[in-house]
N, C-alpha and C positions, 0 to 999 in steps of 0.2 A: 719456644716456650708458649704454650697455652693457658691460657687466667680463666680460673673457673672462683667464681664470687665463695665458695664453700672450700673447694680442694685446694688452693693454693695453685701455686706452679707445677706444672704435669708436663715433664721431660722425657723422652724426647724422641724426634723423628732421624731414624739415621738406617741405610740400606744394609741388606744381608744378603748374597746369593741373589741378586735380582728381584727379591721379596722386601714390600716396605714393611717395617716392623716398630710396633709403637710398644715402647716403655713406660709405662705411668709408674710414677714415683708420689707414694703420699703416706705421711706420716700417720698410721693409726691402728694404733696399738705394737706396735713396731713395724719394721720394712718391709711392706707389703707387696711385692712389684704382679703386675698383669700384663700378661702378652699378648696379645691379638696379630694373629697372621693370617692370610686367606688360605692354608695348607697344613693340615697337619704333622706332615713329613717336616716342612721348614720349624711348625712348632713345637717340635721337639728337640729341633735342631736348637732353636733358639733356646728352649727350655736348660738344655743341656749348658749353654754359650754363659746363662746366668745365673746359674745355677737350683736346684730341687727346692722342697719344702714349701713355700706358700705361692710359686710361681700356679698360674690357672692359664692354660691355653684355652685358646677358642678358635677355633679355624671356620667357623663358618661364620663369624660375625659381623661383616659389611655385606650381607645379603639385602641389606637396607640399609642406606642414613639413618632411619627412626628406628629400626631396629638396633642398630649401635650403638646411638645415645639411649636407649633404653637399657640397654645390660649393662653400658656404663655406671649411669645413675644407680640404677636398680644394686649392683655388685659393690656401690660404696656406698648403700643404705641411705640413697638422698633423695627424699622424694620431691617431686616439684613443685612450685608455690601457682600460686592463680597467674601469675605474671613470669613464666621460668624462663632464666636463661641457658639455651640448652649450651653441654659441654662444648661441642665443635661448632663454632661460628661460621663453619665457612659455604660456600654456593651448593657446595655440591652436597649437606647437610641438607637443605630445603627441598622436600618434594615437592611435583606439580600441587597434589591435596593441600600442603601448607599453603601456600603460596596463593592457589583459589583461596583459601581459610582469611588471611590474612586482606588480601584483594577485598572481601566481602565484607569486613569488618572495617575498612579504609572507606568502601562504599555508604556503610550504615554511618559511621560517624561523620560523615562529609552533607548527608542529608540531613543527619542532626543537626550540625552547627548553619545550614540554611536557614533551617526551620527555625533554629533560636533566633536568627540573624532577623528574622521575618518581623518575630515577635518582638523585638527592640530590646535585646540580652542588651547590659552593658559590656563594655570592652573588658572592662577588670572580669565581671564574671564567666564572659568570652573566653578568656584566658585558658584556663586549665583544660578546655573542648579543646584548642586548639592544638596546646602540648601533647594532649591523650594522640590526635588525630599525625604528629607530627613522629611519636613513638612508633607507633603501626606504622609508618609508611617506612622507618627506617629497618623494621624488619625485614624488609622486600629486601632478596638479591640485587644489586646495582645491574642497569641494561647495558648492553653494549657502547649504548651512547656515551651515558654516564661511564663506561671504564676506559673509552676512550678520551674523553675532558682530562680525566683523572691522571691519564698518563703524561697526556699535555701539558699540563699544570705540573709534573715534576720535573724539577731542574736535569737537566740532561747531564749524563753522568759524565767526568773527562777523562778522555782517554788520550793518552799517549801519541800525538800523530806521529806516522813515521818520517825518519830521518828527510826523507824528499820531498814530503808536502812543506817542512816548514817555513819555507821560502814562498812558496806559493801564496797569490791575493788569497783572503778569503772571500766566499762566494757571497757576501752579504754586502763589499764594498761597492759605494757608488762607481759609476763611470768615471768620474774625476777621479774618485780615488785611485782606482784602479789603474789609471792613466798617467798620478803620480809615480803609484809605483813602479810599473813599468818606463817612466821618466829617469827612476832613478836608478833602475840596471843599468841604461844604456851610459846615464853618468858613471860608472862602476865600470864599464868596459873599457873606455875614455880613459877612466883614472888606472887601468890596469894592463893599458898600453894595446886595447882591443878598440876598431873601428866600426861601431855599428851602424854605418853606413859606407856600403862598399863602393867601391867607381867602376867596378865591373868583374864579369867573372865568367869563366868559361865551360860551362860545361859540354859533355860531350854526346848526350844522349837524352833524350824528352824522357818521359815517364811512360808516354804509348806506346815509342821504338825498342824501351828494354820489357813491356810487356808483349808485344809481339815478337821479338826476335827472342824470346825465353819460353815461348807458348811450346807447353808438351814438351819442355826440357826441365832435368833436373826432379829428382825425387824430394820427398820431404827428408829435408837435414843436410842436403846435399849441397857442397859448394862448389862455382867453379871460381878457381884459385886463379886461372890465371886473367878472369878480367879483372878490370881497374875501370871503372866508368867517374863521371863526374854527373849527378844533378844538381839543379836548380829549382824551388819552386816554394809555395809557401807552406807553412805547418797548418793542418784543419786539424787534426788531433794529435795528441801525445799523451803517451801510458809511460811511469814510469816503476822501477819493482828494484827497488834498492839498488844493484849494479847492473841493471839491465834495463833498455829505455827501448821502447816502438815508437817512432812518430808515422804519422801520415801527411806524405809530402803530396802539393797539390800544381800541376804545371796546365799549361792551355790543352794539353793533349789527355791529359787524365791526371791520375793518383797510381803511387806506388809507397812501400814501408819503406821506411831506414831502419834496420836494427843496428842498436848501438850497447856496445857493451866494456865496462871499464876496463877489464887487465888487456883489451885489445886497444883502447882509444886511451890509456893512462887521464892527462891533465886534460884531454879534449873533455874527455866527460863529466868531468868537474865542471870545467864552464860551461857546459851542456845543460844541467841541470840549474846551475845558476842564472843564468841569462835567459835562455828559451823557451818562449810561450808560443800559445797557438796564435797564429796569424803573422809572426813574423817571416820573414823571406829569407832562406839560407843555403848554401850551396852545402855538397854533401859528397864525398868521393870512398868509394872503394870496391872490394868484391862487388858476385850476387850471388847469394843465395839463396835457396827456397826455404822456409822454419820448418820446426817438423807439423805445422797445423796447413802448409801446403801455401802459402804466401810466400809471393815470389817480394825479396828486397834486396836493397842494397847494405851490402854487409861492411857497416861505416869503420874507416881510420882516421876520418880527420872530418872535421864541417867547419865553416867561415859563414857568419853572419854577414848579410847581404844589405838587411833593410829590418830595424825592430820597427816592429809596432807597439803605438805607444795607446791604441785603441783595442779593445776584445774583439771576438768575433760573437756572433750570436751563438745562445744556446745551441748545442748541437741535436738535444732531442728535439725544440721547437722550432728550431730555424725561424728565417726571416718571413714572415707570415701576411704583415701589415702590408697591404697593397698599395696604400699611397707612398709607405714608408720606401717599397720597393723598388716606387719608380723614381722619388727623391734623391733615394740612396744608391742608384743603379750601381754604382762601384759593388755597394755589397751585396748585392742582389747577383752581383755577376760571380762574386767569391762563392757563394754561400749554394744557390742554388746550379748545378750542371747543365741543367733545362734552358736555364736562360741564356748561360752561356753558346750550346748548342742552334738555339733562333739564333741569334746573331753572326753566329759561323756558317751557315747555313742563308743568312741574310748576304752576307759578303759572296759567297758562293754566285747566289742569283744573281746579284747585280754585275757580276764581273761576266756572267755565261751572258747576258744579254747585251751588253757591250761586245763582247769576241761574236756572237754572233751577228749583228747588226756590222762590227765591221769586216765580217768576211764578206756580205751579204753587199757589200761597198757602200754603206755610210759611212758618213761625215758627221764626227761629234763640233758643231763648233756653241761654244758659248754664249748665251745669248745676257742683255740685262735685267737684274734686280729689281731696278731702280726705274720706274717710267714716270714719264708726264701724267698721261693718262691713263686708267684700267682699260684692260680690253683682250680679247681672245677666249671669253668667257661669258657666263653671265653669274658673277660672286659678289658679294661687298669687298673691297679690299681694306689691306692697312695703308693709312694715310703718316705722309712725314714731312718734313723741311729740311734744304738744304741749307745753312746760314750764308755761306757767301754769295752763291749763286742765287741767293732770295727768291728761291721755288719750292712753290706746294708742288712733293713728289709720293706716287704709290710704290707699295713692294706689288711684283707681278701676280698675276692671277692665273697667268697662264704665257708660257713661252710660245703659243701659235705667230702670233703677229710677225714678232721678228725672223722667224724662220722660214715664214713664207717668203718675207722679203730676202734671204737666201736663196732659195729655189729661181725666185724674177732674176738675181744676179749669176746664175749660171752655176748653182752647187744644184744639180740632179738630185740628188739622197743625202739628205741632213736628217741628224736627230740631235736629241740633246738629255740628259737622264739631269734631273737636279730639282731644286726646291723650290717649291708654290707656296703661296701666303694667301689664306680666304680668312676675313673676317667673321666668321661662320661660329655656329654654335661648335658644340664640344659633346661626342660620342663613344661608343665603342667601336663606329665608323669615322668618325671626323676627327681631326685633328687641325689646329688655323694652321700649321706649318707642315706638308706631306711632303715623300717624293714621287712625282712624276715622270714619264720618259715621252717626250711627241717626236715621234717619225712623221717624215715627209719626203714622199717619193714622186718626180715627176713622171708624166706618162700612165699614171694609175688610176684606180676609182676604188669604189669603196667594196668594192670583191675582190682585188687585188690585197685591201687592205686586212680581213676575212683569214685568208687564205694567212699572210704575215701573220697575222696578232694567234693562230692555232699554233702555226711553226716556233715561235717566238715563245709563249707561254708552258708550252710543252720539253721546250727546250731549256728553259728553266726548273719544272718540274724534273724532269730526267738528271740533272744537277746535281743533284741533291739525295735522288729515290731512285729506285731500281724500277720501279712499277709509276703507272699514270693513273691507278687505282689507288685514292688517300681516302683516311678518314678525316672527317671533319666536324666535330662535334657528337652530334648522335648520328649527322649522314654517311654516308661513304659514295665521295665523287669520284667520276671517271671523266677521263678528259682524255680519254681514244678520242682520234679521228674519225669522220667529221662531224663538228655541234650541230647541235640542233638550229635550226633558222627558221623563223615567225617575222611576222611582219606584226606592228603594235595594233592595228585593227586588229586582227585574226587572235591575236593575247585578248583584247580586251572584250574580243565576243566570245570567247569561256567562260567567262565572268554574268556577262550577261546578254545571255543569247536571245534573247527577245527582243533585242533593240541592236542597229546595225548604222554605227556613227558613218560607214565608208560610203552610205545611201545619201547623207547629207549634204547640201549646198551652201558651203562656208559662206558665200553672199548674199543667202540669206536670212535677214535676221531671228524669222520664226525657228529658223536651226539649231539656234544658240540657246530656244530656249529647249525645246525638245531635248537636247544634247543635256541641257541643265536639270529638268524632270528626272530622266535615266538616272542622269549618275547620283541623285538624290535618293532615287529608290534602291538604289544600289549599296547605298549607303556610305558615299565617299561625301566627305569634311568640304567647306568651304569654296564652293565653288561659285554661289550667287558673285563673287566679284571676278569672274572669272571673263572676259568679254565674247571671247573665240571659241568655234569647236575643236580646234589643235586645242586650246588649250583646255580648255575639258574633257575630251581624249586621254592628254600628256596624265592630266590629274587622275584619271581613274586607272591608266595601267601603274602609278604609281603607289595608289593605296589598294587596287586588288590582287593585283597579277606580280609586281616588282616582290613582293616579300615570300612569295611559293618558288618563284626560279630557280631551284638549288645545283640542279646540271647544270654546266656550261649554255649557254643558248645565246644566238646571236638574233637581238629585235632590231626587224630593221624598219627604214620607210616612216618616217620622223614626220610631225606637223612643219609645216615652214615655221607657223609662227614662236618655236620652241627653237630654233636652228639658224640661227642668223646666220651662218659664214658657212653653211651648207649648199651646194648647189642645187636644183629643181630636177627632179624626178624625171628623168626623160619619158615616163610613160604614165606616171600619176598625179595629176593635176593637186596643187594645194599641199603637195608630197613631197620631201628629199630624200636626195642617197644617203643616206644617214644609216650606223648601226650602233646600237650600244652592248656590248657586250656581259650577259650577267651570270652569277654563279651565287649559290650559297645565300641568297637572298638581298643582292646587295650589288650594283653596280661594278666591274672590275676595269671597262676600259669602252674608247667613245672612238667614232671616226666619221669620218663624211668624203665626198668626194666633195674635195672643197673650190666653193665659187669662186671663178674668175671674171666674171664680168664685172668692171668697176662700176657701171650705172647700177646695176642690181644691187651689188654691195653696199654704195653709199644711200639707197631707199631705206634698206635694213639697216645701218647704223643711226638710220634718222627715225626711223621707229623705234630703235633701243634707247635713243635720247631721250625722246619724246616721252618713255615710261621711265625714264632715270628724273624726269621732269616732274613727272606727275609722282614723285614720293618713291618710285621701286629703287632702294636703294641697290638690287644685284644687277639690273638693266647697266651697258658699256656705252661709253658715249660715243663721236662721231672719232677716227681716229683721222686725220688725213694726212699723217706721215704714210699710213699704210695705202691710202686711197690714191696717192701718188704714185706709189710704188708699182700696184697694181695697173694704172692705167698705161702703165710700161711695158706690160704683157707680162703674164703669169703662164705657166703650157699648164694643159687637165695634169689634175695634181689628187694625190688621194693623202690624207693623214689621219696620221693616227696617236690617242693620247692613253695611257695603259698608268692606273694606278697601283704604283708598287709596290705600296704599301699593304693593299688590301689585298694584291696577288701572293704577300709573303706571308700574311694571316692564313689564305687559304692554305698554300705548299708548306705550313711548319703546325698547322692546325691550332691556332691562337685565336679565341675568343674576340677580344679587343686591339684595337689601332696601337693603343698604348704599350702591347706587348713587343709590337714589331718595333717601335720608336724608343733608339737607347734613350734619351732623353723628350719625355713627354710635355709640352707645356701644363704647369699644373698652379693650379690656386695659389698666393701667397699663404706658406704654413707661419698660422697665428702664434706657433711656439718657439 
């Protein structure tokens, strides 16, 4: 019904033949009816439908809105007042010209009432500007914005859910709530002689093994009847369509469907629908077949809850997103995303190929301790602890070298050991205070022996996992064909700045150290005025020029002494050791030395690490003389090697941060 202030009620809108067709009905001078259709042919049709005499067609009449309303008006002898309101109120009535018309008269009256405003109008006389200016605005069509508020603001209409949601949480419940109710199925299964929690269950087939062993079998719709498989795994989704349910089941090896359908599962799929949510763990047995959409499932007659969950899973369109939340929550981080799960399978992988390889290779894993007297084998802050009974300040290690060596003096040839280091250290997307490490120690060797290992060894983890030794890594893409690149840290650090040549310098003397300190000033490397040594303003400058470009493999070798305490001396470069560090990707991967055996030598340099552990350097190690004992037992030339595997498993799974490779990262106390 349309309200026109003169004509009454003007009935009505109803379809004809695919032609909309308007009837006005109004009382003058008797029944006067008008037909308006966009076709002549329909208007005669219609004419016909309502019969002759004072009916008037017009078939050409919405050639305009303002033409419309004009033959309206005009054909019921009304003419318009200074203020009219036209017949059809609606958007599509309004031309662009109205619309400027009106815009321009919203404009003039808006500057009006400034102007009054200027002049000091009262509010009472304010008044009737205002309403004028509030009229004309509501003649404008409503914006998009405005009809979307509008639709917001109407109560949402209710409809009928279907039969199978009405069990279902709604999507607006808290977590507790929601945690209630899933509480109270699993009491409902309890009370209806169901265990929803099983004590075991056996299935026969992973979710990968019936995707591989059904690959390129079976058409869409096709079943084969005579398997019977059983899985196990959790629910990520579930669709369900009145007697017919898809879930998607989720196992370590992948995902595969259950199609589940009533007249085949009777009272199974009653409780199916009542009990199971996504994230629960449930076992599932029958056919398989392909749907006709080409998804290979298992074609269910029976399922057994295994384990409800009494918690949701994340949204499935947003997933778990939150990155601290990710590594807090690592459980769900490993449901939710594949990815993650993947590094870790792939973690497990490496660590096992480098164990089998080391001991084909005839190492010896033996154990070393936690828990020492002193720090040492390093230069880190450690964590500090107490024992109560034993009434000892005791460190977690910093490094398993120590104890190992003193394996090799006892007659074990080839030791390593793969397990956990503690450094008191800051907190990166490289560092982490708790990593894993692996130190090899081979007697008979040097640190070209060791070289030659740590390619064979890294490579052999890489191959692991990948078919190629060609990865990407970020935006690079590393190769770790044989053989890496080898620099010695002079030769790094004069690309950098090749006008100045640290290997010309005379560490004993003092004017050295300061030339040494000018360079790396011009250079523009940080804090070296307290630096005392040219090793170690050397160490400083490949650190802040040359360490952060290495993204190939490269082995730096030929170390200052004064950065290398338990390194042996250079057979041919004075103030030099056999030292390499191994770098990749801009970042450290693994260390080694041909390590000193001279006990006098060694205990000079632990009394130099004291002496700066003295003087405030909290990462300097003190004097150890368990080991200096040991040592003066006879140690044979010994090469070792210490390989971080954490940082080798960022590179081979291509993970950004330390935190990715570590199931469990140490993280801040969460304030929530």
């Amino acid at each position: 019904t349309v309200q026109h202030p003169m004509l009454g009620p003007i009935n009505s809108v109803f379809r004809r033949s695919g032609c909309v067709i308007m009837t006005l009905l109004l009382l003058r001078r008797g029944i006067v009816t008008k037909a308006f259709t966009t076709s002549t042919k329909k208007a005669n049709m219609v004419n016909r439908q309502i019969g002759s005499g004072s009916a008037i067609i017009h078939h050409n009449l919405f050639s305009s809105p303002r033409h419309t309303t004009n033959v309206i008006n005009k054909s019921f002898g009304y003419t318009p007042n200074t203020n009219p309101t036209p017949l059809f109120m609606s958007t599509e009535a309004a031309t662009a010209e109205d619309i400027a018309e009106i815009e321009r008269q919203i404009k003039a009256k808006g500057d009006e009432i400034r102007s009054l405003k200027e002049q000091g109008i009262e509010k009472a006389d304010l008044a009737p500007h205002i309403q004028e200016l509030l009229a004309l605005k509501a003649k404008l069509p409503p914006t998009e914005e405005e009809k979307e508020k509008k639709e917001q603001k109407k109560p949402p209409k209710q409809k009928k859910e279907p039969q199978q949601k009405k069990k279902q949480p709604q999507a607006d419940l808290s977590e507790s709530e929601l945690r209630d109710v899933r509480l109270g199925k699993a009491q409902a299964m309890r009370d209806s002689g169901m265990e929803p929690y099983a004590y075991s269950y056996d299935p026969t087939h992973t979710a990968g093994e019936l995707q591989s062993l059904y690959e390129g079998k079976l058409d869409g719709g096709e079943e084969d009847v005579d398997a019977n498989v059983k899985v196990a795994g959790r629910i990520m989704t579930k669709r369900l369509f009145g007697k017919l349910a898809f879930f998607t089941l989720q196992d370590e090896t992948g995902t595969i469907q259950l199609q589940m359908e009533k007249k085949r599962m009777g009272d199974f799929f009653k409780d199916l629908k009542a009990y199971v949510d996504s994230g629960d763990i449930i076992g599932a047995q029958g056919s398989i077949r392909r749907t006709d959409k080409g998804e290979l499932s298992v074609y269910c007659t029976e399922w057994t809850m295994l384990t409800k969950s009494t918690l949701p899973l994340p949204d499935k369109y947003h997933g778990l997103t939150d990155i601290s939340k990710r590594y807090r929550q690592r459980h769900l981080d490993l449901i939710v995303n594949p990815s993650v799960r993947d590094t870790f399978f792939k973690r497990a992988k490496i660590t096992s190929t480098l164990r089998r390889q080391l001991d084909e290779l005839g190492f010896l894993e033996i154990e070393t301790p936690v828990l020492h007297t002193q720090s040492g084998g390093a230069e880190a802050k450690p964590f500090e602890t107490y024992h109560n009974t034993m009434d000892m300040d005791l460190t977690l290690r910093i490094a398993t070298e120590l104890h190992l060596k003193r394996l090799i003096i006892g007659g074990f040839p080839r030791v390593y050991e793969l397990g956990r280091i503690f450094r008191n250290e800051g907190i990166s997307t490289r560092h982490n205070p708790e990593f894993t490490s692996v130190e090899v120690y081979q007697a008979y060797a040097d640190y070209e022996d060791m070289m030659e290992l740590t390619e064979k060894l890294v490579c052999g983890m890489a191959e692991s996992i990948s078919d190629s030794l060609v990865m990407p890594y970020g935006e690079h893409t590393i190769s770790l064909e044989r053989p890496w690149k080898r620099i010695t840290m002079h030769d790094a650090v004069r690309e950098y700045i090749p006008d100045f040549d640290f290997e010309s310098l005379d560490p004993s003397d003092p004017s050295s150290v300061t030339e040494a300190r000018n360079a790396a000033k011009n250079a523009g490397v940080p804090n070296v005025d307290s630096l005392p040594t040219v090793g170690e303003i050397l160490n400083a400058c490949f650190e802040e020029l040359c360490e952060p470009n290495l993204i190939q493999p490269t082995f730096v070798i030929d170390y200052p002494v004064e950065v290398s305490p338990l390194a042996k001396p250079h057979r041919s470069k004075p103030g030099l050791v056999e030292r390499f560090e191994l770098f990749g990707t801009g970042r450290e991967l693994a260390n080694s030395f041909s390590e000193l055996t001279d006990p006098v030598d060694q205990r000079v340099r632990f009394e130099a690490q004291a002496a700066k552990k003295a003087a405030g350097d909290e990462e300097a190690c003190d004097v150890d003389e368990d080991f200096l004992v040991a040592l003066e037992q006879g140690m044979p030339p010994t090469g070792g090697l210490g390989i971080g595997i954490d940082r080798i498993i960022m590179l081979l799974t291509n993970s950004p941060s330390i935190r990715d490779v570590i199931a469990f990262p140490l993280l801040r106390a969460d304030s929530s």
